[in-house]
C-alpha angles and dihedrals in degrees: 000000000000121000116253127251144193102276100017123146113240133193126201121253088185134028117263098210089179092065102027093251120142122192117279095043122136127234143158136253104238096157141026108205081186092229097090091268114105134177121252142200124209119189145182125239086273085067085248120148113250103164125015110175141142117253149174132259103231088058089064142039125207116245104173120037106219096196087052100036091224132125105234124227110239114236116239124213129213 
């Protein structure tokens, strides 16, 4: 897993119901909080915020680096 970043792209591993998120969804790192713990964006396609919580990094895995500019290839487990 690769360690999470200001700017990163997320993507859920759980649904969050209190926000209408369901796993697979896409936000943005806006905030370490330095605990393991970051603050996240979610938008729509109109680049509106629909969902901005703090969550946990083990609910979430990074798909795109934003210091490297690169999408990241998710490792699979046997």
């Amino acid at each position: 897993m690769n360690k999470a970043e200001l700017f990163d792209v997320i993507e859920l591993l759980t649904d969050i119901p209190k926000f209408s998120l369901r796993k697979g969804e896409q936000g943005a790192i806006i905030d370490d909080y330095q605990n393991g713990v970051f603050e996240v964006e979610f938008t729509n396609k109109k680049g509106e915020t629909t969902a901005l919580f703090s969550i946990p990094e083990d609910k979430f895995t990074v798909v795109w680096c934003a210091k490297t500019e690169q999408w990241l290839t998710p490792i699979i487990s046997n």
